[in-house]
Residue, then its C-alpha position, 0 to 999 in steps of 0.5 A: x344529642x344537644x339535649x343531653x350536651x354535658x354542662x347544659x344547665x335548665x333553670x327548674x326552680x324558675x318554672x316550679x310555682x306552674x309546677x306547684x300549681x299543677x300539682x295541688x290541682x291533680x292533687x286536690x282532684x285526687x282527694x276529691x275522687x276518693x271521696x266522690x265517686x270512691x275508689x273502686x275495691x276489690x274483692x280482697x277489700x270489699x268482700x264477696x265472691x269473685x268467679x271467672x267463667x269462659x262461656x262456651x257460647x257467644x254472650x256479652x256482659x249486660x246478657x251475664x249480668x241479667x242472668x246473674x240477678x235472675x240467679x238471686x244475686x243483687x248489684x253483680x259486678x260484671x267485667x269482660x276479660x280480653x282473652x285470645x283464645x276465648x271471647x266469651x270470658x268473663x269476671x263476675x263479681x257479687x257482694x255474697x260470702x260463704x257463710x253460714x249464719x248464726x240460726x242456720x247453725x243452730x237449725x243444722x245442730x238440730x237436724x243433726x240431732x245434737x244433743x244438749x247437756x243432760x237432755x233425752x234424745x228423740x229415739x224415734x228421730x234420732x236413732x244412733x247412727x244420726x246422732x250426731x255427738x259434735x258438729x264444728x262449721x268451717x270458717x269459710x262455711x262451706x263444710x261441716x265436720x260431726x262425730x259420732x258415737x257409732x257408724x254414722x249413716x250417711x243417707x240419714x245425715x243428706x236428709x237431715x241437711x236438706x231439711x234445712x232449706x238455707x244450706x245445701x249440699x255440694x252433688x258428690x258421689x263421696x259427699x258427705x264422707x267418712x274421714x276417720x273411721x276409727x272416730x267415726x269422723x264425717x265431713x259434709x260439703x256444702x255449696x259455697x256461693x261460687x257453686x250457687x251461682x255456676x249453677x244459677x247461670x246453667x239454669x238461667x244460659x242453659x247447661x251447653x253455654x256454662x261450662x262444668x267449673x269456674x276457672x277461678x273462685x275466690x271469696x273474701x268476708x267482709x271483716x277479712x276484707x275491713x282488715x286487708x285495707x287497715x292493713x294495706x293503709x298502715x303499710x303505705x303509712x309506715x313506709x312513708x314514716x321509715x323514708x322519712x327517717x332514713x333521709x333525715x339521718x341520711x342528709x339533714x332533717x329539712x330534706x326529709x318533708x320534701x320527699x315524704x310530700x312527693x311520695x304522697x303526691x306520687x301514691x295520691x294521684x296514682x289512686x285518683x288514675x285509678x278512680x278515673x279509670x274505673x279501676x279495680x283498687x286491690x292488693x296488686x295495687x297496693x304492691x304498686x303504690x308501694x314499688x313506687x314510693x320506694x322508685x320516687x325516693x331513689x331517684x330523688x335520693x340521687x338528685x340529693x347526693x348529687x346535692x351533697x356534692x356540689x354544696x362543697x364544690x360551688x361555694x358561691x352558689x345560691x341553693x336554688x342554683x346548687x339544684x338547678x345544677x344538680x337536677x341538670x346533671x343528673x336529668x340524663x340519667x333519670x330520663x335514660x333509667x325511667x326510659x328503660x323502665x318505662x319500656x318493660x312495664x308498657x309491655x305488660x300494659x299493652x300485652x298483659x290481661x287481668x292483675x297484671x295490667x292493671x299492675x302495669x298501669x299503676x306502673x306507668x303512671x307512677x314512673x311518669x309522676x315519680x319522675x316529675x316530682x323528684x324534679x318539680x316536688x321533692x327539690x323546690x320543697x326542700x329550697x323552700x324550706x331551706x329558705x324558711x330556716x334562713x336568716x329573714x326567710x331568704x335564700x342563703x348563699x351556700x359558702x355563707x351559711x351552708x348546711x353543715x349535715x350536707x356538706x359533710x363529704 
């Protein structure tokens, strides 16, 4: 193939004022979009309930919505999941939490019968078999753990939680149970807001259209939630902070930013894809961002040795030559590696549902751009800096002045 002809040399730093122009423009539209409208996050950074129903009859997603809200939940967010074997498949989404509030804690400690320290209890409420001597709430709020002194009467414990009107009881033949008899242990299971909503939906669809479980129920606070996204940034940050080392004990310290700025603009633009595309941003994007980062710094790593090894070998070279002559060679490889790459993660695109594709996207996007910016980024911002470090702010001749890390062999 001609295009792949050994010794064809392309002259890449004479395009990269287009390239860098058309990089600050994505760029800057990225920025703008996490802003304006704002990254779309998921349940694992937003918090809420997230369920995954196959209804049984034929509906669409403004008929789910619609009997979503009637079910008292504000603002769902509900998404069609194509699936082959069901076309009825849906995700919903709402901002509700399982969780039992401060005085709805208080309110059921007295419906138990708990008593304070030093206090009588109420023998005509609270015989024995209902006093409860310690109540604890799960984290997640949807059970309730008590002791007792003596065998717990468990009929008297359904109609003390049903006095509370803000919590309810899940419908078990076993709940509550005792879990230790000897201590006289009870654990009582409440409906967390998955269960309120499947049960919304059979009143609201009626019960043939819902079926008798989710296919999936999961649920994240929203301090869980604040801390996932802390985290998630510190991640992407202290990767970037350890590349950057890595390549300034590697090679030499002005070739550190340049690489540091493409895997930023790599992880930038991938978000503002994402912005676009109403996509959810989660942990499974995250993970992406971060297999990108790591893919655009190996193949900028490679044009850098190749680098390495010609400032010994063409003495009388400019720097903008020795990486033109660089990236040429190396074109081949980079082109032949994405391809390959880009062949397996399309599959998961074209035929993947759910996290997976949207994993894929990622993906695809950031092979597409970590390429670019290994040739149009990382390279003429080390040129550039190159030049700036020189005598008078011109390009040196690499026999004349090279760097001295970079041609240590």
């Amino acid at each position: 193939m001609e295009f792949f002809k050994p010794g064809r040399q392309f002259d890449f730093m004479g395009l990269r004022r287009v390239f860098f122009t058309l990089s600050a423009v994505l760029i800057t539209g990225s920025i703008t979009l996490m802003f304006v409208p704002g990254p779309n996050y998921g349940t694992d950074f937003r918090g809420g309930t997230e369920i995954e129903v196959a209804f049984n009859t034929d509906i669409d997603a403004a008929g789910v919505r619609s009997a979503v809200e009637r079910s008292d939940f504000a603002n769902p967010d509900v998404v069609q999941v194509v699936d082959a074997q069901n076309a009825h498949h849906f995700l919903i989404r709402v901002q509700d939490v399982t969780a039992i509030r401060d005085e709805d804690k208080d309110a059921i400690r007295r419906a138990m019968c708990l008593q304070k320290e030093g206090a009588s209890p109420d023998e005509a409420r609270c015989p024995p078999a209902a006093r409860a001597s310690e109540v604890k709430f799960s984290q997640g709020g949807d059970k309730i753990a008590a002791r007792y002194d003596v065998d717990p009467d468990l009929k008297q414990i359904v109609a003390q939680i049903g006095a509370v009107g803000t919590v309810k009881l899940r419908p078990s033949a076993t709940n509550p149970q005792i879990t230790n008899p000897r201590d006289h242990r009870v654990e009582i299971q409440l409906q967390s807001k998955g269960d309120q909503l499947m049960d919304g939906l059979r009143k609201q669809l009626g019960a043939s259209a819902v079926p008798d479980r989710a296919l999936r129920v999961e649920w994240v606070g929203p301090k869980a939630g604040k801390q996932l996204r802390d985290s998630a940034r510190n991640a992407v940050a202290i990767s970037i902070v350890f590349i950057m080392l890595y390549l300034a004990f590697r090679f030499d310290l002005r070739f550190a930013p340049g690489v540091v700025i493409a895997c930023l603009h790599d992880a930038t633009i991938v978000l503002g894809v994402f912005i676009i595309f109403h996509k959810e941003v989660t942990l499974s994007t995250i993970a992406a961002v971060l297999t990108i980062v790591g893919y655009s710094m190996n193949d900028t790593v490679v044009v850098y040795d190749r680098i390495r090894e010609n400032l010994t070998k063409h003495r009388g070279k400019t720097f903008a030559q020795i990486i033109n002559l660089s990236v040429s060679e190396t074109l081949s490889r980079t082109i032949l590696t994405s391809g390959a790459t880009m062949l397996s993660v399309l599959a998961f695109f074209i035929w993947g549902t759910g996290v997976i594709k949207d994993f894929a996207l990622a993906m695809v996007v950031g092979i597409v751009v970590g390429t670019y910016s290994s040739i149009y980024v990382a390279a003429p911002l080390t040129e550039w800096i190159d030049a700036k470090m020189g005598k008078g702010g011109k390009t040196r001749e690499v026999g004349k002045d090279a760097p001295k890390a970079l041609a240590k062999a």
